[in-house]
Kinemage of the C-alpha trace (Angstrom):
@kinemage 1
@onewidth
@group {chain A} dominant
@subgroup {mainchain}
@vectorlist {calphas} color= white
{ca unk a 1} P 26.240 12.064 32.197
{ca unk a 2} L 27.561 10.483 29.150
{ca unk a 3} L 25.529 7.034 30.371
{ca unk a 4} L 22.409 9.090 30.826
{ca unk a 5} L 22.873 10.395 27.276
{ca unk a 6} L 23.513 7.014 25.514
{ca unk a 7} L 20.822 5.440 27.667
{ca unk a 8} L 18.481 8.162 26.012
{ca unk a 9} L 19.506 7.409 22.375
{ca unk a 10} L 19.285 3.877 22.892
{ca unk a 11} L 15.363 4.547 23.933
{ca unk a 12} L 14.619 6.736 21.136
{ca unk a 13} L 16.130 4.652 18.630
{ca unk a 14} L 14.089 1.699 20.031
{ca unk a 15} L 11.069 4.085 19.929
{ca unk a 16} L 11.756 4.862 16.310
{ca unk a 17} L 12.422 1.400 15.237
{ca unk a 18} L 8.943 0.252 17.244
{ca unk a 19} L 6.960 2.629 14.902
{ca unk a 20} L 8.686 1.101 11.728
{ca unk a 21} L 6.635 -1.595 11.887
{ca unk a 22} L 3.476 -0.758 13.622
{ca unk a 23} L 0.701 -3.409 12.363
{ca unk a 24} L -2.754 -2.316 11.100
{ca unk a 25} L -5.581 -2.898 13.920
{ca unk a 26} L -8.448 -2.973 11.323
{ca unk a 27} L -7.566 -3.536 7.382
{ca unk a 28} L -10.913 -1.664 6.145
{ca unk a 29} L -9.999 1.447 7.614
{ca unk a 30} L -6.437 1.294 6.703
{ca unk a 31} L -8.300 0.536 2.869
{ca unk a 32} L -10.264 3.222 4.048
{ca unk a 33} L -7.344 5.532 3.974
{ca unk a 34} L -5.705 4.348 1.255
{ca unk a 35} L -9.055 4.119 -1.318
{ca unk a 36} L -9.593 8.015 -0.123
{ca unk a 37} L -5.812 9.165 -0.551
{ca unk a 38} L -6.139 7.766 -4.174
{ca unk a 39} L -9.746 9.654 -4.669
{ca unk a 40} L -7.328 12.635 -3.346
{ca unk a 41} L -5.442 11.745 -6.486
{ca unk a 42} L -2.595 11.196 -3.758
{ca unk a 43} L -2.451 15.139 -2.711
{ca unk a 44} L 0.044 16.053 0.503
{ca unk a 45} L 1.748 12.775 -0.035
{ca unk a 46} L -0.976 10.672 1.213
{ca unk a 47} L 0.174 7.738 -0.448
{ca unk a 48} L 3.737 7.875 1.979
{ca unk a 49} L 1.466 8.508 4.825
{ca unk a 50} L -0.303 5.711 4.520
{ca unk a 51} L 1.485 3.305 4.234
{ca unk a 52} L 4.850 4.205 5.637
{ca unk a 53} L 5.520 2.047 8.753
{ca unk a 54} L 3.221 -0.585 7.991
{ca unk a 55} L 5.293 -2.778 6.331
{ca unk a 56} L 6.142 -6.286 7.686
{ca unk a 57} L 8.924 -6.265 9.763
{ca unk a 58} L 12.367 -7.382 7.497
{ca unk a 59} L 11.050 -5.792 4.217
{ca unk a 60} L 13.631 -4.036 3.207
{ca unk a 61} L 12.466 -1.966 0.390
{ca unk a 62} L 9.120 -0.679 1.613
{ca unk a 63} L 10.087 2.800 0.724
{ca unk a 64} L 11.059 1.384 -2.862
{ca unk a 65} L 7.794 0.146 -3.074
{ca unk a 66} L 5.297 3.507 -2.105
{ca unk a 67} L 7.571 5.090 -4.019
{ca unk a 68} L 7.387 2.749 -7.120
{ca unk a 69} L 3.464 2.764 -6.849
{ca unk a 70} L 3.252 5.854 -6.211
{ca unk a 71} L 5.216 7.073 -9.077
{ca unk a 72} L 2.788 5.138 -11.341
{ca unk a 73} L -0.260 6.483 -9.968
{ca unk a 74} L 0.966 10.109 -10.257
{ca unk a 75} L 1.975 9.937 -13.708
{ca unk a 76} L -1.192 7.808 -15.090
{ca unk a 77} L -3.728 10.539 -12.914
{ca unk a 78} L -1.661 13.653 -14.423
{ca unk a 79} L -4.299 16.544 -15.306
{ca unk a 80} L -7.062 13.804 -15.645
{ca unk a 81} L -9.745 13.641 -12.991
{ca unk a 82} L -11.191 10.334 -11.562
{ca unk a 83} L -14.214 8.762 -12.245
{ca unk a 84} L -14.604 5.686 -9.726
{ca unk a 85} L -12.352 3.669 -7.809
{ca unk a 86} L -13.671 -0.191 -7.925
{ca unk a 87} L -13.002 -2.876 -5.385
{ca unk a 88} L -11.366 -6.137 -7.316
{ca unk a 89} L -11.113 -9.416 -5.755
{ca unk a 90} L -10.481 -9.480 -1.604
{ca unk a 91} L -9.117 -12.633 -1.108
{ca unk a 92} L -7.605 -15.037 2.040
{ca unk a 93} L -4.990 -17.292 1.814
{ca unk a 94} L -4.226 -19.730 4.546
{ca unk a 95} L -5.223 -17.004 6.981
{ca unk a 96} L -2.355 -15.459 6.863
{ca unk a 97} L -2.044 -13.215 3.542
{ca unk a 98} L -4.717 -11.458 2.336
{ca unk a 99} L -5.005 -9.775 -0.927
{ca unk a 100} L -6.620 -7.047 -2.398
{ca unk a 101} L -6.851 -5.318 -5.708
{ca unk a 102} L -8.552 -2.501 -7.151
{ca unk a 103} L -9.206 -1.325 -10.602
{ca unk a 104} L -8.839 3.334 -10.775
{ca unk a 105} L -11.298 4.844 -13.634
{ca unk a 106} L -10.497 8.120 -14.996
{ca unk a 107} L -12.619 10.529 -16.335
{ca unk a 108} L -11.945 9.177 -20.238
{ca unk a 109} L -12.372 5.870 -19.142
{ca unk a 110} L -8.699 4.917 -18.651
{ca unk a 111} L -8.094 1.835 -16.250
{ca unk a 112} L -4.980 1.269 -13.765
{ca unk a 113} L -4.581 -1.631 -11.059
{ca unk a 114} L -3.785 -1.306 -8.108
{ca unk a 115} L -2.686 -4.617 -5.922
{ca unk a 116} L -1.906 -4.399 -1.797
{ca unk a 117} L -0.955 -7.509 0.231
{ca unk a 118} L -1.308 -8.170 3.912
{ca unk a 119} L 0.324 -10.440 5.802
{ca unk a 120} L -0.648 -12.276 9.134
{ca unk a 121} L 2.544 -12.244 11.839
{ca unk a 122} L 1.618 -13.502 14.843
{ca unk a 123} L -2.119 -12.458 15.144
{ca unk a 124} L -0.960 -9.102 13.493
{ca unk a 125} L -1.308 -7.571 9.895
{ca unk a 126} L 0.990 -5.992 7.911
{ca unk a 127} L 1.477 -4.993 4.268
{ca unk a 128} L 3.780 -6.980 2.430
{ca unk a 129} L 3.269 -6.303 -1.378
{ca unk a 130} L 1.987 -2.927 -3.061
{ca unk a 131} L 2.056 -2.473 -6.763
{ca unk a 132} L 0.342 -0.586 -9.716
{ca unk a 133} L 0.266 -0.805 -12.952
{ca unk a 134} L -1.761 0.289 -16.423
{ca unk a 135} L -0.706 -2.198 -18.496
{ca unk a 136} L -3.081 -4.742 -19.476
{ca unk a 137} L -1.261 -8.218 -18.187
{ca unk a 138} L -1.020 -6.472 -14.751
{ca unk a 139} L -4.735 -5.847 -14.533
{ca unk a 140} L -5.181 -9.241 -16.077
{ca unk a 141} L -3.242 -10.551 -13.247
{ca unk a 142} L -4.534 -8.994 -10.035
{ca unk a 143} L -8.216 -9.714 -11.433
{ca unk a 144} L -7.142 -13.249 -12.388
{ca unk a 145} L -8.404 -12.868 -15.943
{ca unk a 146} L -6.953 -14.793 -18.522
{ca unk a 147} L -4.940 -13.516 -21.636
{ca unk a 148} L -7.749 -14.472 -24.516
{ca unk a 149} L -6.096 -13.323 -27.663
C-alpha cells in the first residue's frame, strides 16, 4: 500500500514538474494572449496566467520576473485607461532567441516598454526574459534608439 502511494506521488510530482515548463506551440498566439491581457490592463491576473509555466526550463526566477513586470505595469496603468498598444521591433537571433518589444500608450499619452524573449531548446520555444519599464533608457533600449542628448 505504502508503494502504491509513493508510486502515485512520484507521478504527480512528475506531472507537475512536466507542466512547469510546457513550451509555446505558436509565439503569435501566446503574443496574442499576452498583447490582450495588457489591453485588459492585466485584470484576473492575466499577466501570471500567461506566462506562468512557460519559462525555459532552469530559470529559476520566472515567478520573480511576472511578478517584477507585472508590478510595473500595474502601477504605471493605475486609474489611467489605454490608448494603443504598439508592436516594437520582432527580431531573430541565430534562430534560436527571438525578441520582442512593445511600446503601451495611455490615454494622456504616457509611454512604457515592454520587452519578452524567447528562446529556441531543441525545436521548442520558451520565454526566457520579460521586463518593463517607463523610464526613458529602457525604451531607448528595447527600440534600439540611441541616447541623443
Amino acid at each position: 500500500m505504502l508503494k502504491k502511494a509513493f508510486f502515485c506521488l512520484s507521478l504527480l510530482a512528475t506531472a507537475s514538474s512536466a507542466h512547469a515548463n510546457e513550451a509555446i506551440a505558436y509565439k503569435d498566439e501566446f503574443e496574442n494572449q499576452y498583447v490582450q491581457c495588457i489591453q485588459d490592463k492585466l485584470a484576473s491576473d492575466c499577466w501570471g496566467k500567461v506566462f506562468s509555466g512557460h519559462f525555459e526550463p532552469g530559470q529559476l526566477k520566472e515567478k520573480e520576473l511576472i511578478a517584477k513586470s507585472q508590478g510595473v505595469l500595474s502601477t504605471w496603468i493605475g486609474k489611467h485607461d489605454l490608448y494603443k498598444v504598439h508592436l516594437g521591433p520582432k527580431e531573430t537571433k541565430g534562430e534560436v532567441f527571438e525578441n520582442r518589444a512593445y511600446l503601451i500608450e495611455r490615454d494622456d499619452g504616457q509611454l512604457v516598454g515592454v520587452y519578452v524573449g524567447f528562446r529556441q531548446i531543441k525545436g521548442e520555444w520558451f520565454v526566457y526574459e520579460l521586463m518593463s519599464g517607463a523610464d526613458d533608457t529602457f525604451i531607448r533600449s528595447i527600440l534600439h534608439m540611441p541616447n541623443i542628448k
